[in-house]
C-alpha positions as CSV (number, residue, x, y, z in Angstrom):
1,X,-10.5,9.8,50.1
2,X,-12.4,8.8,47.1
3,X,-12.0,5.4,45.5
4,X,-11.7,4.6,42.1
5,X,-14.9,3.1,41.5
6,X,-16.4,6.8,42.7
7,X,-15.4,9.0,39.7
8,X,-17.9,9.7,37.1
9,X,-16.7,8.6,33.1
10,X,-15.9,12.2,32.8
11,X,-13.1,12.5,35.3
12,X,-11.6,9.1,34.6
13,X,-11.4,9.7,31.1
14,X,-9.7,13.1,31.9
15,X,-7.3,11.6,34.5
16,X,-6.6,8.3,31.7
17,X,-5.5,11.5,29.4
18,X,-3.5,13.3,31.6
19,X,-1.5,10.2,32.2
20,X,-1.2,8.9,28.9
21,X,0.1,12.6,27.9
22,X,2.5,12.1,30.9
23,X,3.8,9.3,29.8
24,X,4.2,10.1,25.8
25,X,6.1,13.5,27.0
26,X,8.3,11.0,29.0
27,X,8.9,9.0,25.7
28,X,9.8,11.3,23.2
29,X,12.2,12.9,25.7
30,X,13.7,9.5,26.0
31,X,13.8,9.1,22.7
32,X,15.4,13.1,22.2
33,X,18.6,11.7,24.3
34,X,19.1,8.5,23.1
35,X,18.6,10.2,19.2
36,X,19.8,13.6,19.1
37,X,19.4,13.6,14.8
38,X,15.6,12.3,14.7
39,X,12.4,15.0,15.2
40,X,10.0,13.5,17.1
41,X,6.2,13.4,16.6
42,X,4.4,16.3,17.7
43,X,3.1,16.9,20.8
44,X,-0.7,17.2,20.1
45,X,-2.5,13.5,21.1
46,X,-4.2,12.0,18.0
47,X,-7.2,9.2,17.8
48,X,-4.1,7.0,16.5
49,X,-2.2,7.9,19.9
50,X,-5.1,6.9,22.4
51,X,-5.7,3.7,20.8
52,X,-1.8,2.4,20.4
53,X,-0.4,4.2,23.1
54,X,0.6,1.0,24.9
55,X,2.6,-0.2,21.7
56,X,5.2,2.9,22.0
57,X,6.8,2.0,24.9
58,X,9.5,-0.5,24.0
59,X,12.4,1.7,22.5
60,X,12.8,-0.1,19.4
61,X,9.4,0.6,18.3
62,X,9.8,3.9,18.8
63,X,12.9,3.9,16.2
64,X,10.3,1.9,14.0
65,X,7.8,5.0,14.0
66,X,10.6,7.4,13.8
67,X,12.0,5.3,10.7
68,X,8.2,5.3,9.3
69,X,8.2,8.7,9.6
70,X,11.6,9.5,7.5
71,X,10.1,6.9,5.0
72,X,6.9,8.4,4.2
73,X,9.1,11.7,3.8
74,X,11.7,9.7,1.4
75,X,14.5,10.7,3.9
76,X,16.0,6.8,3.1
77,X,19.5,7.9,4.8
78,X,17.3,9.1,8.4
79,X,15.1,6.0,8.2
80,X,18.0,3.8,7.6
81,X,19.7,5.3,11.1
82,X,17.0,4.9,13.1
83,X,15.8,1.7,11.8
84,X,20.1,0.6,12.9
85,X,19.6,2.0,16.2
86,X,16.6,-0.1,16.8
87,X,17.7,-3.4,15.8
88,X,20.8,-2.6,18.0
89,X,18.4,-2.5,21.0
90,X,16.2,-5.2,19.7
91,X,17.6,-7.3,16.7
92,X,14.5,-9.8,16.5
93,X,12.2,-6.5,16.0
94,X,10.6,-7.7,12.7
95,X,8.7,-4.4,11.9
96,X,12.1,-2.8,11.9
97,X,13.2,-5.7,9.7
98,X,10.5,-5.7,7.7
99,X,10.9,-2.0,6.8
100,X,14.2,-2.1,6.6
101,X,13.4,-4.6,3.5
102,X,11.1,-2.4,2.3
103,X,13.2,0.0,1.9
104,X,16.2,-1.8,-0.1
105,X,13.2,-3.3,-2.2
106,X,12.4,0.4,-3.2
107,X,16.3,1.0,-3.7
108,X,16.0,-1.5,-6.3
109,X,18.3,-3.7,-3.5
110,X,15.9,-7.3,-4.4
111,X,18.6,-9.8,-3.4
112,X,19.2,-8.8,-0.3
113,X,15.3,-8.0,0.2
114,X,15.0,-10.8,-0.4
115,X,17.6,-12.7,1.8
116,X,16.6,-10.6,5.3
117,X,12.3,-11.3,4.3
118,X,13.3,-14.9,4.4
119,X,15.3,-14.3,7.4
120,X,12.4,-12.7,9.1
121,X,9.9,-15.4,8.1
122,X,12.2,-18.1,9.9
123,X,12.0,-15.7,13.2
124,X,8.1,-16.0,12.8
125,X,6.5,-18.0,9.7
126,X,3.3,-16.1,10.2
127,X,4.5,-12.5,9.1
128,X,2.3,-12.2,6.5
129,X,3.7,-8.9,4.9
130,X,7.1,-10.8,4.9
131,X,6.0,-13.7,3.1
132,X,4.3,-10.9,0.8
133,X,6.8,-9.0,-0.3
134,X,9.1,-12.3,-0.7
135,X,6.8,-13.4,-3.2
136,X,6.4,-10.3,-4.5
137,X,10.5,-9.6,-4.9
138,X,10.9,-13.4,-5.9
139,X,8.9,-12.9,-9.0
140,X,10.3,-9.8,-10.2
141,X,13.8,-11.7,-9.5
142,X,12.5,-15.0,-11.6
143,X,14.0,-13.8,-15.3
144,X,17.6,-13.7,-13.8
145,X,17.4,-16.7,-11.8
146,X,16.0,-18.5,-14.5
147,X,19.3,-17.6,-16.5
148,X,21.9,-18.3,-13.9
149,X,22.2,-22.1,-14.3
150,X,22.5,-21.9,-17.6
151,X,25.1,-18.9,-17.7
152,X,26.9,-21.3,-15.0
153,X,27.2,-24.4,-16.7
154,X,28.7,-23.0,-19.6
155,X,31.5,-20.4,-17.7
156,X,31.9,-23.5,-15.7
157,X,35.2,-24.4,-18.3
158,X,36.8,-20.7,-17.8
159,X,36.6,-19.6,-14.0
160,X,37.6,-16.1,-15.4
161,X,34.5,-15.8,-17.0
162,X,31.8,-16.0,-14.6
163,X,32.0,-12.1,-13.4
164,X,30.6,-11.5,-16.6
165,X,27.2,-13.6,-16.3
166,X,24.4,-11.2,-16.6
167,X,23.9,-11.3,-12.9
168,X,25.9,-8.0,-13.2
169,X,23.8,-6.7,-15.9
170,X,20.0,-8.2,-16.2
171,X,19.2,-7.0,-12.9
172,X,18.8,-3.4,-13.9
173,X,15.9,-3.3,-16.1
174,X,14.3,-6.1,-14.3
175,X,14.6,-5.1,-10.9
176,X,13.1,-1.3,-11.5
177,X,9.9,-2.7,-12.7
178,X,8.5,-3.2,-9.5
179,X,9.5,0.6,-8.6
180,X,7.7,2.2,-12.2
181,X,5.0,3.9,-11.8
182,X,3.4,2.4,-15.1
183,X,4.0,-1.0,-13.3
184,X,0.2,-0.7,-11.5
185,X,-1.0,0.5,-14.8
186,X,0.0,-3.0,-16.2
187,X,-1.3,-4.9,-13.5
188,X,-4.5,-3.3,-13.5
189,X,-5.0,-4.4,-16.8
190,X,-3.4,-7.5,-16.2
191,X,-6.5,-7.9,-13.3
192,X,-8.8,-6.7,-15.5
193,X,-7.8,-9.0,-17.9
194,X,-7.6,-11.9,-15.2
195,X,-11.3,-11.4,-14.3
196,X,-12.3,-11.8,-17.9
197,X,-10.1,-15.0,-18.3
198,X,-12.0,-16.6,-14.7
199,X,-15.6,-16.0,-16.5
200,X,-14.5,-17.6,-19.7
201,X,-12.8,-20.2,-17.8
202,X,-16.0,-20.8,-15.8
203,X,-18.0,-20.7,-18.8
204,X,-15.9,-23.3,-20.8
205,X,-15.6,-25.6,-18.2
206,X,-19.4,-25.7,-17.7
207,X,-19.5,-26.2,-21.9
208,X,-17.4,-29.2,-21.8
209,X,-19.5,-30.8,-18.5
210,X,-22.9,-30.0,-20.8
211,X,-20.8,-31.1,-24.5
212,X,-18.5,-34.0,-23.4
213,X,-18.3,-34.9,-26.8
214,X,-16.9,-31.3,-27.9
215,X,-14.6,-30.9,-24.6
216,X,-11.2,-29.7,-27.5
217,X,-13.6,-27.4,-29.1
218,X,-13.0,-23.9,-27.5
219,X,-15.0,-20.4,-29.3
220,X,-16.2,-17.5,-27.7
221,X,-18.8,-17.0,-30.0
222,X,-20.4,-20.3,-29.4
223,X,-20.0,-19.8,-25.6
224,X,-22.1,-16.8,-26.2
225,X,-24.7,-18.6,-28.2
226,X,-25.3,-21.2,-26.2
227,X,-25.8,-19.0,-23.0
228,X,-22.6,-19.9,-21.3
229,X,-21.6,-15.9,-21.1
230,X,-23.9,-12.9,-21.7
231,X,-21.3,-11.3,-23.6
232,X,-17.4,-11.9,-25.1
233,X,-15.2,-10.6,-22.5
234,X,-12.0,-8.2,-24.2
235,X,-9.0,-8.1,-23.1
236,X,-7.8,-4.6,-22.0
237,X,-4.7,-5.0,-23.9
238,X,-5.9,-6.7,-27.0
239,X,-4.8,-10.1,-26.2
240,X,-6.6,-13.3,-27.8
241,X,-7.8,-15.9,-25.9
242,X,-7.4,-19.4,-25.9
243,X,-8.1,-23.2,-24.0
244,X,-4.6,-24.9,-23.0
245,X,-4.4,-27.9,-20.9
246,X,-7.7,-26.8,-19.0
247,X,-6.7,-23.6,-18.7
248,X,-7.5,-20.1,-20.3
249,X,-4.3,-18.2,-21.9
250,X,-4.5,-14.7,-22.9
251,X,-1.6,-14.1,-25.7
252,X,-0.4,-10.3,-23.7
253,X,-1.2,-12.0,-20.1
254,X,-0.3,-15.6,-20.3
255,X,-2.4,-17.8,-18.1
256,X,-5.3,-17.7,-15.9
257,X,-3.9,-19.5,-13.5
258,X,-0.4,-17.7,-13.4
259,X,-1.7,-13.8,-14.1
260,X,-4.1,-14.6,-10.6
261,X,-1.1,-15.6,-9.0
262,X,0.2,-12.3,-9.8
263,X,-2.5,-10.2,-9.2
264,X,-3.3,-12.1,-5.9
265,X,0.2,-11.2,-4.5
266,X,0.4,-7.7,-6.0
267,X,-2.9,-6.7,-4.2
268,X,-3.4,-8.7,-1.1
269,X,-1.8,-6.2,1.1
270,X,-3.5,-3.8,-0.4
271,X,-6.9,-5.4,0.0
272,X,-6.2,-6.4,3.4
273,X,-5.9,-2.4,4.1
274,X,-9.5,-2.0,2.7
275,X,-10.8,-4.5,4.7
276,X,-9.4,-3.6,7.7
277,X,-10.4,0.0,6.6
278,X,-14.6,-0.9,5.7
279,X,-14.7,-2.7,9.1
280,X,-13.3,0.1,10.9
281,X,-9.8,-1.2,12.2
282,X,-8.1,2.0,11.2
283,X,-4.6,0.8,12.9
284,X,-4.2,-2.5,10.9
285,X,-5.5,-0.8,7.7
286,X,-2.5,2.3,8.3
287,X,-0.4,-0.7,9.0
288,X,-1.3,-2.6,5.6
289,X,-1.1,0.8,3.6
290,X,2.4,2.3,5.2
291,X,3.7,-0.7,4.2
292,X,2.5,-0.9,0.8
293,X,3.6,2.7,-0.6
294,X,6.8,1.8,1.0
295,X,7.1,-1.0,-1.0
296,X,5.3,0.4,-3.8
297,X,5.7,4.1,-3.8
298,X,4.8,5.2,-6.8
299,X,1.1,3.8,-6.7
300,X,-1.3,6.9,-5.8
301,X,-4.2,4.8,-4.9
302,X,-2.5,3.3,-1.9
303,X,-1.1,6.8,-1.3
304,X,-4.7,8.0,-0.8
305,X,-6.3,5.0,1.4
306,X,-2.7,6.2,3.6
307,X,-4.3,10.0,3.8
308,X,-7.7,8.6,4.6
309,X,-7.1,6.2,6.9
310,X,-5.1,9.1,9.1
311,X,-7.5,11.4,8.4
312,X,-9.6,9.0,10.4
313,X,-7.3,8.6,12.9
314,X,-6.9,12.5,13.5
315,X,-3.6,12.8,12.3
316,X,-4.1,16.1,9.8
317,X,-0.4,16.9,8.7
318,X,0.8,12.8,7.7
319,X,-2.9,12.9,6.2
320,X,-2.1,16.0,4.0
321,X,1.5,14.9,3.0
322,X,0.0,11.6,2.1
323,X,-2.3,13.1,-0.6
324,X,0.0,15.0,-1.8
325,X,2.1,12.1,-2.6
326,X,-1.1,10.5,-4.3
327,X,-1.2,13.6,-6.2
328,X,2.7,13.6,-7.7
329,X,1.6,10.7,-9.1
330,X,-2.2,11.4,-10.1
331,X,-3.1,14.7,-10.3
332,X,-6.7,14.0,-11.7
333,X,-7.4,12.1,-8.3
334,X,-10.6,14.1,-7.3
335,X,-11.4,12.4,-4.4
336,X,-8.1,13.1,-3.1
337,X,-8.0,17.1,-4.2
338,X,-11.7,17.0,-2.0
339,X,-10.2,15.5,0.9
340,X,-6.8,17.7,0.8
341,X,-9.4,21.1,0.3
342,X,-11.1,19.8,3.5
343,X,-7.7,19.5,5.6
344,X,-6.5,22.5,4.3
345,X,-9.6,24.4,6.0
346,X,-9.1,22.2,9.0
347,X,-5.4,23.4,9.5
348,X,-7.3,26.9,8.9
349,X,-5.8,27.6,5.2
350,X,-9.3,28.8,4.1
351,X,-7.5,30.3,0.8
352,X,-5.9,26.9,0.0
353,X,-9.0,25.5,0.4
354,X,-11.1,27.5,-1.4
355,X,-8.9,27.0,-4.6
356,X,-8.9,23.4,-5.0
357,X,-12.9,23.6,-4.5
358,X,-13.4,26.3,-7.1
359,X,-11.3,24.5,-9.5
360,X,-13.0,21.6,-9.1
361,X,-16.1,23.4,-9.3
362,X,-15.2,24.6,-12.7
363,X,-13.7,21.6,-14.0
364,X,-15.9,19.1,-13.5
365,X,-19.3,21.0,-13.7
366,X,-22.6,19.0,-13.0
367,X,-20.9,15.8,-11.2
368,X,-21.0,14.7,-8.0
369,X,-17.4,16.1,-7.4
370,X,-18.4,19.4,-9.2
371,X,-21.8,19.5,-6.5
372,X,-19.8,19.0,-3.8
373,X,-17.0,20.9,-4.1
374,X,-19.4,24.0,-4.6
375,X,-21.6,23.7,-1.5
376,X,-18.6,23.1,0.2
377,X,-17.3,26.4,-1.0
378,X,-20.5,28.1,-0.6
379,X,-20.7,26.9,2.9
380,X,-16.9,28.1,3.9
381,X,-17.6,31.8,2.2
382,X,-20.4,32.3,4.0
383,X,-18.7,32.2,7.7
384,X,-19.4,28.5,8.7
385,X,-16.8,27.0,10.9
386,X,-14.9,23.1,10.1
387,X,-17.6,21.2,12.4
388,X,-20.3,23.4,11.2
389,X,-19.7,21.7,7.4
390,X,-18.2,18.7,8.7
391,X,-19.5,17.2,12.5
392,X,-18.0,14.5,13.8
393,X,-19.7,11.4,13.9
């Protein structure tokens, strides 16, 4: 009999394959009895599969992915079920928790978000996408908590009063703006606008070190004359800029200090995702982006990192439903179209394919989009297979 140590890299990569398919068909049947109403994932073994494959076993995760799954559909009512059945077999699970937030956060449900992200931080302080989204749902809850000890000290007189505090009625317009898909519009220029503030803050700060004698003296103009900016950063939004208590305050984005805070929390998620994503950790990037169009579904840039991150992972059909998310909410998006056009002729839909190309093609003649999308089109036409135009690396 041969030992272990005797089969070539070949075999034992075959034989590691064969078992790990073993053991996923073992799973999802597990998973078919225990859950008669869920479809589980398909049978074909992804990048994504080989490299988490370990991280399916316990049952509750495998309610988390099932829940994920619904998500990314929208199917709230499915994910909700399975994410109840997994915290019945595991109610310290905080990735079920975690989405289960995310999910009443996008229901426009902030308080009690916010109540089970603070009861996931105090199972484990160091959940980072919990503490996240708690900031995150904390500041979009700030005008109405602001206007609760007020409302409360003067219904304190008449008990009957104090079901009509505007806790029953603020919360509307407030909560939604976290959900709006002109939300990332504003804090893109709000970022924008941030990053103009830091220079100018920079800048002043080194005029009053160099001018101690001028530190309340505060113009753009003379920061530009005397070489402490190149040029007079603008506000995206038209706001005018002024120094307050050694600070920079833009009259549409209030302070440096505070519109950072915002922008910081908004993005860091996101950001984490790209840098996951540049180094090549394609499992915490997917883990960074899922959560973030769960929480923030109506932003089509994270929608698209989603689709190329499991486009990178292997996984063709989440990839493609993914972008076309990204495009609901930005059809423009050409980077997404190119990338959809290329799974489309993956998943052998050479017609789909070739439409999105040639309408790029004519659309945006003479760019690099415009280039490519013709010698991609070029190339399919004249008989060249997927790995032919695009070999793996």
């Amino acid at each position: 009999m041969r030992s272990h140590t005797d089969e070539t890299p070949r075999q034992a990569s075959a034989a590691f394959l064969r078992a790990f398919t073993a053991a996923l068909l073992a799973l999802t049947l597990c998973s078919v009895c225990a859950a008669q109403d869920f479809q589980t994932p398909g049978s074909e073994v992804t990048v994504r599969d080989l490299l988490e494959g370990h991280k399916r076993a316990p049952k509750s995760d495998t309610y988390y992915l099932m829940a994920l799954s619904e998500a990314r559909k929208n199917n709230i009512e499915a994910a909700e079920k399975a994410i109840q059945t997994g915290l019945q077999l595991n109610p310290r699970n905080t990735r079920l928790m975690n989405l289960k937030a995310a999910l009443l956060a996008r229901q426009g449900r902030l308080a009690e978000a916010r109540s089970l992200f603070i009861t996931i931080l105090q199972l484990d302080p160091d959940d980072r996408y919990a503490r996240t989204s708690l900031n995150s749902v904390e500041r979009t809850l700030q005008p109405e908590r602001r206007a609760l000890p007020i409302t409360t000290r003067q219904s304190a007189p008449a008990a009957k009063s104090a079901p009509d505090a505007p806790v029953m009625v603020k919360p509307a317009p407030t909560e939604k703006k976290i959900l709006e898909a002109s939300y990332f519009i504003e804090i893109k220029d709000k970022q924008e606008c941030y990053h103009s503030m830091s220079a100018i803050r920079r800048a002043q700060t080194g005029f009053i070190a160099a001018n101690p004698a001028r530190k309340s003296e505060f113009s753009l103009t003379t920061l530009v004359t005397e070489k402490f900016l190149t040029a007079a950063p603008v506000c995206p939004n038209a706001g005018d800029y002024t120094w307050k208590s050694d600070d920079i305050e833009c009259s549409k984005h209030g302070t440096s200090s505070a519109a950072g805070a915002e922008v910081t929390n908004v993005f860091s998620e996101f950001n984490s995702g790209m840098r996951s994503k540049l180094s090549r950790n394609y499992l915490d990037a997917l883990k960074s982006f899922e959560q973030v169009v769960i929480l923030y579904p109506r932003w089509a840039e994270a929608h698209y990192q989603l689709a190329d991150t499991l486009f990178r992972l292997g996984e063709t059909d989440p990839s493609v439903s993914a972008l076309r998310n990204c495009l609901k909410y930005d059809p423009g998006n050409l980077d997404a179209r190119l990338l959809l056009a290329n799974l489309y002729f993956k998943k052998g839909q050479k017609d789909a394919a070739l439409k999105i190309l040639d309408d790029v093609t004519e659309k945006h003649r003479g760019t690099v989009y415009g280039l490519s999308a013709r010698s991609v089109a070029a190339s399919i036409r004249s008989g060249r297979n997927y790995y032919q135009i695009f070999p793996p690396n």
